[in-house]
N, CA, C and O of each residue as an XYZ file, in Angstrom:
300
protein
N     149.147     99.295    162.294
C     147.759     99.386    161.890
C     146.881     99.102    163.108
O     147.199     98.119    163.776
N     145.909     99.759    163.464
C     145.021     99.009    164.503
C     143.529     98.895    163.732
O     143.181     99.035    162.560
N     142.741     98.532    165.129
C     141.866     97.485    164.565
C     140.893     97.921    164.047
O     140.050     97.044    164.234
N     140.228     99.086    163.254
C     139.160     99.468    162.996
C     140.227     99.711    161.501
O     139.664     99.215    160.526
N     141.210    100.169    161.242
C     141.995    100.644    159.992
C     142.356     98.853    159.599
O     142.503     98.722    158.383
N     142.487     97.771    160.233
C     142.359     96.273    159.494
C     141.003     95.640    159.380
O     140.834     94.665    158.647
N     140.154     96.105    159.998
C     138.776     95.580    159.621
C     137.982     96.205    158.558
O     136.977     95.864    157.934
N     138.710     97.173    158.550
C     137.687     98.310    157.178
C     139.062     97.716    155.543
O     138.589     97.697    154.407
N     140.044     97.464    155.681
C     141.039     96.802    155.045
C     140.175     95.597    154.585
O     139.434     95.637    153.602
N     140.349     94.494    155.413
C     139.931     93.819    155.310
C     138.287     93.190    154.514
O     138.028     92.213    153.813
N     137.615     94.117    154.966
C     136.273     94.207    154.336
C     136.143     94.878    152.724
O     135.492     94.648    151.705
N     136.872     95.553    153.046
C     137.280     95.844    151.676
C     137.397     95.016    150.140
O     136.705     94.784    149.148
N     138.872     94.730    150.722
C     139.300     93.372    150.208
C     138.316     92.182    149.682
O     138.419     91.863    148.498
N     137.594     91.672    150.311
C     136.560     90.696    150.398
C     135.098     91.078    149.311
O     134.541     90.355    148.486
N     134.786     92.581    149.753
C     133.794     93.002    148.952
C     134.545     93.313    147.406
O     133.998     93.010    146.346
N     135.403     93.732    147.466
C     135.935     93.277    145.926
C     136.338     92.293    145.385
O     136.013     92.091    144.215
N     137.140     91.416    146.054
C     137.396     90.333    145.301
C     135.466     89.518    144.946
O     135.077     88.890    143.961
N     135.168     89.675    145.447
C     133.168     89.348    145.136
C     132.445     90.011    144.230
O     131.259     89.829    143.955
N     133.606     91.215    143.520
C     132.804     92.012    142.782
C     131.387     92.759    142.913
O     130.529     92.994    142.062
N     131.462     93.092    144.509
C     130.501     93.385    145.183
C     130.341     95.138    145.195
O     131.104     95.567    146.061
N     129.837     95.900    144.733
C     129.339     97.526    145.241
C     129.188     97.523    146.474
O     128.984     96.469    147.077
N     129.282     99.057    147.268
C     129.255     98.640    148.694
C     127.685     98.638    148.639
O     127.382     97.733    149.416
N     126.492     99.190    148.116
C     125.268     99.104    147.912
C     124.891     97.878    147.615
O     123.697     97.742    147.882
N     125.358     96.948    147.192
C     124.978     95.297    146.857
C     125.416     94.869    148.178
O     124.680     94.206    148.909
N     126.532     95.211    148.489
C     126.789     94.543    149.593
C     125.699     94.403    151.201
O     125.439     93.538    152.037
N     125.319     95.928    150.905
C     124.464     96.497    152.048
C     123.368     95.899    151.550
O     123.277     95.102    152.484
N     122.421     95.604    150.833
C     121.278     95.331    150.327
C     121.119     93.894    150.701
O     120.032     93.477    151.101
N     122.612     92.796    150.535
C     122.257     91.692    150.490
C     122.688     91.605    152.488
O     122.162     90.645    153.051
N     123.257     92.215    153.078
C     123.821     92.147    154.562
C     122.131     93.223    155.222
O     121.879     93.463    156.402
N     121.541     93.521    154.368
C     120.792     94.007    155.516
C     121.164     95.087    156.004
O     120.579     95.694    156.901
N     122.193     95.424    155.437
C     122.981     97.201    156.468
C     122.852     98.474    155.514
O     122.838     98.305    154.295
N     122.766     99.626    156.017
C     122.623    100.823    154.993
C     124.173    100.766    154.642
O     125.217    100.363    155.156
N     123.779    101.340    153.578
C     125.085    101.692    152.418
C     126.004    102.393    153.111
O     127.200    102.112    153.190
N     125.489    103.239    153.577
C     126.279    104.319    154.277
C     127.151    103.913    155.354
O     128.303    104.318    155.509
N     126.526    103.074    156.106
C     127.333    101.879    157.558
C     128.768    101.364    156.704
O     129.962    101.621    156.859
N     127.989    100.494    155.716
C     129.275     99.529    155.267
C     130.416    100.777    154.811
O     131.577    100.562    155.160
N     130.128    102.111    154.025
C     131.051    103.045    153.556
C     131.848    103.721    154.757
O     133.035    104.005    154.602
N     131.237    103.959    155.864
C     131.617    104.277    157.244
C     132.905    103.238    158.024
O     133.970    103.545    158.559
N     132.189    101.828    157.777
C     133.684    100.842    158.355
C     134.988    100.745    157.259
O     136.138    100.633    157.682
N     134.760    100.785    156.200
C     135.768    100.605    155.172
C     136.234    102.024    155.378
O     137.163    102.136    154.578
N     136.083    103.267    156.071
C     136.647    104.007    155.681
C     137.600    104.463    157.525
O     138.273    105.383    157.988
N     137.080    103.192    157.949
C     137.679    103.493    159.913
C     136.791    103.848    160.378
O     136.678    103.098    161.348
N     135.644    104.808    160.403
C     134.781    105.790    161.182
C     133.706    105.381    161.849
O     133.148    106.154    162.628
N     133.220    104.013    161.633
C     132.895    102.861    163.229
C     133.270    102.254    163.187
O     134.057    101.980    162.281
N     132.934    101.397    164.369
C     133.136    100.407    164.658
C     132.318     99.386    164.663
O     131.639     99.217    165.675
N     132.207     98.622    163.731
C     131.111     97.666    163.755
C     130.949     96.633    164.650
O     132.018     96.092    164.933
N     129.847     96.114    165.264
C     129.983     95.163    166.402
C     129.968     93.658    165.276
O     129.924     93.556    164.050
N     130.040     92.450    166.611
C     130.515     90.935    166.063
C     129.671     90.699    164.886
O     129.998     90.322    163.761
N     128.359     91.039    165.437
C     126.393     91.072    164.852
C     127.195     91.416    162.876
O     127.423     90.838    161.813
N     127.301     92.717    163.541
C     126.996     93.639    161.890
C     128.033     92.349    160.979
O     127.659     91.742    159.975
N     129.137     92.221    161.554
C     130.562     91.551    160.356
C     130.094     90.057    160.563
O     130.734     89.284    159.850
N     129.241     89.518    161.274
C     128.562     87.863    161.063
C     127.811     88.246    159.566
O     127.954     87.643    158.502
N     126.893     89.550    159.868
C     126.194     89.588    158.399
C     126.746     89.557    157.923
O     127.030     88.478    157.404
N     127.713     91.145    157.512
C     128.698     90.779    155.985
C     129.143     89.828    155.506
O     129.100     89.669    154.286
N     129.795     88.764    156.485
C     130.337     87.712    155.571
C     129.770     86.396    155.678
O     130.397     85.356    155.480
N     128.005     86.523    156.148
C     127.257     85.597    154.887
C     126.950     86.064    154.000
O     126.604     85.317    153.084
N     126.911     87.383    153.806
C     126.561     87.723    152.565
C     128.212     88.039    151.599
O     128.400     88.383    150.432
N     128.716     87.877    152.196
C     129.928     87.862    151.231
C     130.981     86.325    151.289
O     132.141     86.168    150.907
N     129.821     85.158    152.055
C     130.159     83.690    151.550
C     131.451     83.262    152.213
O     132.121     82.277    151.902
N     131.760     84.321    153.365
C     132.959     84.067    153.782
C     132.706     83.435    155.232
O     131.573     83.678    155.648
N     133.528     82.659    156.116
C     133.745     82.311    157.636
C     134.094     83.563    158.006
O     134.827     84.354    157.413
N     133.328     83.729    159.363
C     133.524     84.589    160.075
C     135.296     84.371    160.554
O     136.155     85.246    160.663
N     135.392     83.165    160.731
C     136.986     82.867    161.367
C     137.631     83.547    160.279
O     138.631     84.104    160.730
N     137.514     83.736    159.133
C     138.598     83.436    158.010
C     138.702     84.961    158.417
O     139.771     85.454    158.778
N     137.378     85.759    158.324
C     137.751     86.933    158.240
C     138.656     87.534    159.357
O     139.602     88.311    159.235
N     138.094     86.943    160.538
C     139.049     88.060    161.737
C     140.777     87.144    161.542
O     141.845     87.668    161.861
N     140.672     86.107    161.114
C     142.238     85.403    160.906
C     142.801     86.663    160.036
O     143.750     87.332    160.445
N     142.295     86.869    159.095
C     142.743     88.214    158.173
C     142.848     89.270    158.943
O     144.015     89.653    158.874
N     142.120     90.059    159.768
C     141.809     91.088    160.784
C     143.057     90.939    161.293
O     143.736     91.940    161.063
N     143.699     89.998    161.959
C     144.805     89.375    163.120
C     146.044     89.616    162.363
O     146.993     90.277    162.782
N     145.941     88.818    160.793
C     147.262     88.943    160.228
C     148.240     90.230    159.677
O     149.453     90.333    159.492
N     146.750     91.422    159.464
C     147.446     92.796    159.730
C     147.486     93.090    160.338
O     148.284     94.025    160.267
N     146.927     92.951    161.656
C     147.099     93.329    163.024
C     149.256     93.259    163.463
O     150.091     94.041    163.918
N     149.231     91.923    162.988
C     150.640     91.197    163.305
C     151.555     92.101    162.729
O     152.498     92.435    163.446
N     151.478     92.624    161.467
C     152.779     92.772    160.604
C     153.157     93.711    160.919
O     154.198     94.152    160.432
């Protein structure tokens, strides 16, 4: 797996277990809908900035998330 196919994984993951739309998600992160549908699907790359937002708005540590990022990275 590399790293744009575990960060869009990953984000994923997170916005659902939150029961989050990717449009709620974007609304409460400040990002167009379309951005957040773009990383979950590989097709950017989001910088440190954009994924600090997402996961205050999805209540998460930034650490926790890239620890997740890393652990599919590994397998």
């Amino acid at each position: 797996m590399d790293l744009s196919s575990a960060i869009a994984t990953t984000l994923k993951k997170y916005r659902e277990t939150k029961n989050l739309s990717q449009e709620e998600l974007a609304f409460l992160s400040g990002i167009d809908r379309t951005y957040i549908s773009l990383i979950e699907r590989s097709k950017r790359k989001p910088t440190v900035h954009v994924i600090y937002l997402i996961c205050q708005s999805l209540d998460i540590r930034l650490s926790e998330f890239f620890l997740e990022v890393e652990n599919l990275l590994n397998k």
